[in-house]
C-alpha positions as CSV (number, residue, x, y, z in Angstrom):
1,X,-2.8,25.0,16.9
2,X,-5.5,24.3,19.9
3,X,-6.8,27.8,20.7
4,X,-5.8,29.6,17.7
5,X,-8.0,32.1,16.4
6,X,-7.8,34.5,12.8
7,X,-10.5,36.9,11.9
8,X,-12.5,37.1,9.0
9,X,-13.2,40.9,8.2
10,X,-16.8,41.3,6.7
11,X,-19.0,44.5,6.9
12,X,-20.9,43.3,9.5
13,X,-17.9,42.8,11.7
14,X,-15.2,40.5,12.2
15,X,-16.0,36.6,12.1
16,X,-13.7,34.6,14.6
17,X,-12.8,31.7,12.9
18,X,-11.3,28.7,15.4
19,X,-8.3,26.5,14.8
20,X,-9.6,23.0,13.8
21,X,-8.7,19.7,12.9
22,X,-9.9,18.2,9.3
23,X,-12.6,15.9,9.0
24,X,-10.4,13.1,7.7
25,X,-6.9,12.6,6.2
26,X,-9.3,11.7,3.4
27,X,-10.3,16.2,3.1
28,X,-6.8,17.4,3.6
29,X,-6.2,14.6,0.2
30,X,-9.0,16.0,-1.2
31,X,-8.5,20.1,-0.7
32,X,-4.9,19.7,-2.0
33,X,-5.6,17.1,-5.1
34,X,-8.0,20.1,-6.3
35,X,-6.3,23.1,-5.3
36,X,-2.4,22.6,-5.9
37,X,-2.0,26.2,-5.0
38,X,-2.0,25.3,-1.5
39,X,1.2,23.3,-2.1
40,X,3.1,26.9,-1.6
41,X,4.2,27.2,-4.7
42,X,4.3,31.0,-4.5
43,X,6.6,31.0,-1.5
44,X,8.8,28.7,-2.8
45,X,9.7,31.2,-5.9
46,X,7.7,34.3,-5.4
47,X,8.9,36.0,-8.7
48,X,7.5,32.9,-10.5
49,X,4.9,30.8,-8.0
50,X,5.0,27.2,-9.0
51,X,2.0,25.5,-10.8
52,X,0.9,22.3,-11.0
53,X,-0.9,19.2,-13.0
54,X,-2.0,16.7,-11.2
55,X,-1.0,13.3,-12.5
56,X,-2.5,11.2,-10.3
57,X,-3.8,10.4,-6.5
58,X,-2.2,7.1,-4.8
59,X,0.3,6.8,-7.3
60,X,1.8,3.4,-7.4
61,X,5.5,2.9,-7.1
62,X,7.5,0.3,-8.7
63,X,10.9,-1.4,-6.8
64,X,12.2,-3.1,-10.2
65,X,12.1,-1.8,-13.5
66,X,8.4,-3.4,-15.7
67,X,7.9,-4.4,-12.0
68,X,4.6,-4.5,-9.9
69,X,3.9,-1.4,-7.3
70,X,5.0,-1.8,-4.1
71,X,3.9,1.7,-2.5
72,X,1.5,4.3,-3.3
73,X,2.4,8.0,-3.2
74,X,-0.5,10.1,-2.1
75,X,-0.2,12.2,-4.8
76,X,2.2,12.9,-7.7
77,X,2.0,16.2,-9.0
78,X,4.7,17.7,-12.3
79,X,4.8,21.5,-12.2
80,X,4.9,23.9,-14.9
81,X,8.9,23.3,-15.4
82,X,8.2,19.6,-15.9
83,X,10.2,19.0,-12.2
84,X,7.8,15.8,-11.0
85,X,6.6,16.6,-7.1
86,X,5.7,13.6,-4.9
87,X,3.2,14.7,-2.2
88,X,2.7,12.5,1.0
89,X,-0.1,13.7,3.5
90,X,-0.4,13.6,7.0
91,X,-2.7,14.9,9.6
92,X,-1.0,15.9,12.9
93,X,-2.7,13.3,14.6
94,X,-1.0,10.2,12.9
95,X,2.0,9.5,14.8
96,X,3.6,8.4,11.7
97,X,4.2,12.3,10.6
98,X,7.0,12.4,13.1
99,X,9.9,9.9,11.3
100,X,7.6,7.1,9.6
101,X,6.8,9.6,6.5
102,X,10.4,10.5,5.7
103,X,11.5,6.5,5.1
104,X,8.3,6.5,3.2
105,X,8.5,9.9,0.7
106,X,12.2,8.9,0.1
107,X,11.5,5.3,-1.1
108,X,9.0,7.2,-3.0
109,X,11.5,9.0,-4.6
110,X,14.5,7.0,-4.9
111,X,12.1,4.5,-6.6
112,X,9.9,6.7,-8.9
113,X,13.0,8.7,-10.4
114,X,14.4,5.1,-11.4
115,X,11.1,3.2,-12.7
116,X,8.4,5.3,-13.3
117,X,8.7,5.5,-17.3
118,X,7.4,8.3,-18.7
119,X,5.2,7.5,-20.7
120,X,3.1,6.1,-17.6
121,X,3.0,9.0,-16.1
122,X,1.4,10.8,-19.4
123,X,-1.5,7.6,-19.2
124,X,-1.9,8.7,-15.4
125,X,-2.8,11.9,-16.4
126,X,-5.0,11.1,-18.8
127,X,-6.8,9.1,-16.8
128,X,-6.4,10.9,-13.9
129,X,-8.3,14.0,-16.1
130,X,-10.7,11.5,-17.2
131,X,-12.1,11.0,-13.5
132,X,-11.6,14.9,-12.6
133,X,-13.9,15.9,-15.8
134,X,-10.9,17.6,-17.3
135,X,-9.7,17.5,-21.2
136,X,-5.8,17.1,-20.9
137,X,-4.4,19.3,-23.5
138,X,-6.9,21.9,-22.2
139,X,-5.4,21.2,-18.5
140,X,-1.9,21.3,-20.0
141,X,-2.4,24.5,-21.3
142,X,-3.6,25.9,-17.9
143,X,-0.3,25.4,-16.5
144,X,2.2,24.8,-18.8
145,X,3.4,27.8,-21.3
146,X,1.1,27.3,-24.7
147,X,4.7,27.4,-26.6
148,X,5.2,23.9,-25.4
149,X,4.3,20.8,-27.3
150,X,2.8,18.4,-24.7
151,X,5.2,16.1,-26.3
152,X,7.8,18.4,-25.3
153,X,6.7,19.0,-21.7
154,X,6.5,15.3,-21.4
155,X,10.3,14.7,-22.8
156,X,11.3,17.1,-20.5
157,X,9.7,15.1,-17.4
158,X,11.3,11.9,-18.2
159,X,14.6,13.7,-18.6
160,X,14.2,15.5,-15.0
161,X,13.5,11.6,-14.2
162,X,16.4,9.8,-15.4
163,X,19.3,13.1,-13.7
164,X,16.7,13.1,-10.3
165,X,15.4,16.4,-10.4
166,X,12.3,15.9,-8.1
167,X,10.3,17.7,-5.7
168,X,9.0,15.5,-2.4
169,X,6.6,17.7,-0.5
170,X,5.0,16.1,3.2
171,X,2.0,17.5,3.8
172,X,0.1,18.0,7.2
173,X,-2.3,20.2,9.8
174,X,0.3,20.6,11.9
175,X,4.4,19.8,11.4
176,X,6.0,18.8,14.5
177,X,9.1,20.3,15.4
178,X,11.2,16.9,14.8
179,X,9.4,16.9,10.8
180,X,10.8,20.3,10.3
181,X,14.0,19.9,11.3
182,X,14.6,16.9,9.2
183,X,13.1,18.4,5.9
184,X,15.4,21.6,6.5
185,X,18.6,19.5,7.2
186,X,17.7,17.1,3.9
187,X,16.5,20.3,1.7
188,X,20.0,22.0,2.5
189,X,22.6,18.6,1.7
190,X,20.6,17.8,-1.7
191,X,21.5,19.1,-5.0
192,X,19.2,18.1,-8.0
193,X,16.1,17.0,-5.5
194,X,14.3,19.2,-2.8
195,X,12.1,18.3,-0.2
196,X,9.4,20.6,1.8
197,X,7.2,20.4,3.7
198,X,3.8,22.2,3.7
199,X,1.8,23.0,6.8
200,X,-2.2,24.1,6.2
201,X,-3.5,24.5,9.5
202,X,-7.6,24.5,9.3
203,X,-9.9,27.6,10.9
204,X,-13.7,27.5,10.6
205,X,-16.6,29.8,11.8
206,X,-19.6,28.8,13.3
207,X,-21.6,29.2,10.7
208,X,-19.6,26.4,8.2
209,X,-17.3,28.5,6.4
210,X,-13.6,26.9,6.3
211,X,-10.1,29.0,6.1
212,X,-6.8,27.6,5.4
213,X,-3.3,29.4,5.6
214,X,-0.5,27.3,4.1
215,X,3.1,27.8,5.5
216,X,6.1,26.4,3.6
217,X,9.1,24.9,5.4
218,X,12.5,24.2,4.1
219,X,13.1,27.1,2.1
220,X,16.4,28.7,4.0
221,X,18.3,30.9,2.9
222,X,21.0,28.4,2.3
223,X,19.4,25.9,0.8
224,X,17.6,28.1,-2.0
225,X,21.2,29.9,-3.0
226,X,24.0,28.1,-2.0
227,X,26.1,27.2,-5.2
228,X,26.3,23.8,-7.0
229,X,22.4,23.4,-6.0
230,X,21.3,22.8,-9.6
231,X,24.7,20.3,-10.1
232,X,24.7,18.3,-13.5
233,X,24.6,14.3,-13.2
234,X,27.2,12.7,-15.4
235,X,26.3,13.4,-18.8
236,X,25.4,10.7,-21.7
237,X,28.9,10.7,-22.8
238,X,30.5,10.2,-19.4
239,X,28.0,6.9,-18.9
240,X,28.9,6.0,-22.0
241,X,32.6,5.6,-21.3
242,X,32.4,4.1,-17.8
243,X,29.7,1.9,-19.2
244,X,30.1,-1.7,-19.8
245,X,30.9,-3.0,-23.2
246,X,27.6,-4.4,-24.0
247,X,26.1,-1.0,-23.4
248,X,27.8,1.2,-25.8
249,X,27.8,-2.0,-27.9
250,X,24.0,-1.5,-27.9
251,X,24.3,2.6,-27.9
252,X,25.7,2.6,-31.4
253,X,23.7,-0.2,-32.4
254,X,20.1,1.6,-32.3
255,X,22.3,5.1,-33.4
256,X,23.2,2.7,-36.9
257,X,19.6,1.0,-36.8
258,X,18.3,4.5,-36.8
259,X,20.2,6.3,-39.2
260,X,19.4,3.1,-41.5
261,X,15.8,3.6,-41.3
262,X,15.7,7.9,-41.3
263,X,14.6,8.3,-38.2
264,X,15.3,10.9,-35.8
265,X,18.1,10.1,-33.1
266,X,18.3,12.3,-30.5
267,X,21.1,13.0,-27.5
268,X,19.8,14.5,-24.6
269,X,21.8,14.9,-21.4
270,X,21.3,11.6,-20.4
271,X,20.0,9.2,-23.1
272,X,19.5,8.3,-26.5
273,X,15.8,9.0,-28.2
274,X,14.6,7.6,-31.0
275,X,11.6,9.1,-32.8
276,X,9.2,8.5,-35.6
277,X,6.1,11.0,-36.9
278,X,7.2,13.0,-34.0
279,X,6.8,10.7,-31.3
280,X,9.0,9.0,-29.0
281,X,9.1,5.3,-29.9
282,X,12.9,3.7,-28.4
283,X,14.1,5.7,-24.9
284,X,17.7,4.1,-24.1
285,X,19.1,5.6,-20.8
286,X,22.6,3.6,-20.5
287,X,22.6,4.1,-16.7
288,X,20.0,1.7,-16.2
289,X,21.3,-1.0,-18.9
290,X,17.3,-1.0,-20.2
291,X,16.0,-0.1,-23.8
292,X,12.3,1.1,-23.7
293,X,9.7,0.7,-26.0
294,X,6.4,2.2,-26.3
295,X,4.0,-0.2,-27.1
296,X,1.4,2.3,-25.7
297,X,0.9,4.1,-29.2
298,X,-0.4,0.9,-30.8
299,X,-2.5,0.6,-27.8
300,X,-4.1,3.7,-28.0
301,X,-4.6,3.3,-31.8
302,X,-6.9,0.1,-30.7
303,X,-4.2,-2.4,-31.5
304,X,-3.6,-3.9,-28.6
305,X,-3.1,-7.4,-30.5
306,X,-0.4,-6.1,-32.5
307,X,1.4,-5.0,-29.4
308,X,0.4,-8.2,-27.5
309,X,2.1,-10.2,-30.3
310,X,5.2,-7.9,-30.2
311,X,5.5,-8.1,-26.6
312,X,5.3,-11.6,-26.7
313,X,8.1,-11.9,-29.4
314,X,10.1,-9.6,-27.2
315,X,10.0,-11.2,-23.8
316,X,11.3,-14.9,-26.2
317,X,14.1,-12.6,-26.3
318,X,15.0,-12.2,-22.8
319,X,12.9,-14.9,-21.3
320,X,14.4,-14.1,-17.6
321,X,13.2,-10.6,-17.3
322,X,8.9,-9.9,-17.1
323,X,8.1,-7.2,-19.7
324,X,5.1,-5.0,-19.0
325,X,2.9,-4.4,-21.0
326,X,3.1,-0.6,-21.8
327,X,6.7,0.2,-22.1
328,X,8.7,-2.9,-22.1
329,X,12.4,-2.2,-20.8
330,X,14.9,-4.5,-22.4
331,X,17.8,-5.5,-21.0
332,X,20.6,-4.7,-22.9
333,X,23.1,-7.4,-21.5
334,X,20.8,-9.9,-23.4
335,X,19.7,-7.9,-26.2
336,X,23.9,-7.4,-27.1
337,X,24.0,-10.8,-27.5
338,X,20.9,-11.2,-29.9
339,X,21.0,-7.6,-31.8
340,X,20.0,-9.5,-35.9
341,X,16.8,-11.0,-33.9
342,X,15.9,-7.8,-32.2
343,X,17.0,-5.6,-34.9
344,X,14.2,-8.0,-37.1
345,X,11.3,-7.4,-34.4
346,X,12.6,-3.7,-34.3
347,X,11.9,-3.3,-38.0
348,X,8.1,-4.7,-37.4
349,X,7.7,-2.8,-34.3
350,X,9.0,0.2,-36.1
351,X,6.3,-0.5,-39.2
352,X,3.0,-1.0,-36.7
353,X,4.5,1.8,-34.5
354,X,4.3,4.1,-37.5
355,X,1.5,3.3,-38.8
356,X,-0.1,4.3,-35.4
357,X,0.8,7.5,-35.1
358,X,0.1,8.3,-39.0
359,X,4.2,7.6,-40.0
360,X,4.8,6.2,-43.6
């Protein structure tokens, strides 16, 4: 990078513009929180460039499900195909670019996919457009095609979640040989997830003006068109039968405690979703043995003591597992064993849920 030059053309003449280092890991952060272009999203699929939403900056990263964060992602970005896109950055001067960042992004990963509930990562934007100035629908529309529901976009998220489908970007000035050659190698033996890396080396002029020129790396041939590179994850009904007793126990369960209260029970791929007044209110994913609740809605209709007393009732239930506070994952080993008791605190959860999001 030292010595490089590019040329702007202007009328009065071309304007050499240096190769230069950024100000601070800070700027590179910065340029790339407000312009997600820069990600390479058009060289990664030119006939239909990639765009982005930015969810949030130092995104924390749980290591337990309800747990506490343990890591923070620089940024976590979910494009306009609902495929979420971790993005760690790195100037070329931080020795930790070379094999440091790779342990990092894919704890990242491996992490988020499993406990980031979805539903936190639609508060994150919202807050996240909150400090950026930005009305969220309005953002959503932006990016995502106007013939989806945000509530659709947002299913589709957590679904990409729970098979793995996610996009881990690293970030830097300058990406050193040994960076490159990793991200091809890991790009090329994955199947749902895909990893890149982004170089956006920095020219200025003398008189202030700034130029960058993003690269993409891990894009080969092979790894962009080799079959099976889009291979399904075991489907709900193949959990299912390899599941443990107490899980399809619980499975048909909430199908019956559904049906008994006309709600909408839904089979995607992976999970089972139960709905009320069109919103998501039980998520039950058998492959991690949790039932979620979102005690978010009653939050955001200001009643947070409702869902502080529910939450309460809940963790009595399964007194050796810490329920947060948003979206409450109950283990279904326990739950199995207690189904009348929950089913009862499922009926009042279901009647204060409801009556949040304008149900009868």
């Amino acid at each position: 990078m030292k010595g490089d030059i590019i040329y702007l053309l202007s009328d009065d003449g071309p304007v050499e513009m240096r190769a230069s280092l950024f100000d601070s890991e800070d700027d590179l952060q910065n340029l790339v929180a407000r312009y997600p272009s820069l990600l390479g999203g058009a060289q990664m699929t030119p006939g239909d460039p990639r765009r982005w939403l930015l969810v949030q900056r130092e995104m924390g990263v749980p290591i337990q499900a309800g747990g506490s964060d343990n890591f923070s992602a620089d940024h976590l970005f979910v494009d306009h195909e609902a495929v979420p896109t971790v993005v760690e950055v790195k100037r070329s001067t931080d020795t930790r670019i070379r094999r440091e960042v790779v342990g990092q992004m894919l704890d990242y990963a491996a992490n988020g996919v499993r406990y980031w509930p979805v539903e936190r990562l639609r508060m994150m934007f919202q807050e996240q457009c909150a400090r950026d100035g930005r009305k969220p629908l309005e953002y959503l529309r932006e990016v995502v095609d106007p013939s989806v529901s945000p509530d659709d976009f947002w299913g589709r998220v957590g679904e990409n979640l729970e098979i793995g489908r996610i996009r881990m970007i690293f970030v830097a000035d300058v990406v050193p040989p040994e960076l490159q050659r990793i991200v091809e190698f890991l790009n090329e033996g994955m199947t749902r997830a895909q990893v890149y890396a982004v170089e956006i080396p920095q020219f200025r002029a003398n008189d202030g003006r700034r130029s960058v020129v993003p690269r993409l790396i891990g894009a080969t041939a092979w790894a962009t068109s080799r079959p099976g590179r889009d291979r399904d994850q075991p489907t709900l009904e193949e959990t299912l039968a390899d599941a443990p007793e107490h899980v399809r126990t619980i499975n048909d369960m909430l199908s019956a405690w559904a049906q008994g209260h006309d709600l909408e029970c839904r089979k995607t791929r992976t999970a089972t979703i139960v709905s009320a007044a069109g919103r998501d209110i039980v998520w039950f994913a058998p492959k991690d043995g949790l039932l979620w609740l979102y005690l978010n809605h009653l939050r955001e209709a200001g009643r947070s003591e409702v869902a502080d007393q529910l939450l309460a009732e809940f963790q009595a239930l399964v007194p050796a597992k810490r329920l947060t506070k948003v979206q409450p994952g109950l283990p279904t080993e326990v739950l199995a064993g207690c189904w009348p008791e929950a089913t009862s605190l499922l009926d009042r959860y279901l009647a204060a849920t409801c009556s949040a999001v304008g149900g009868t």
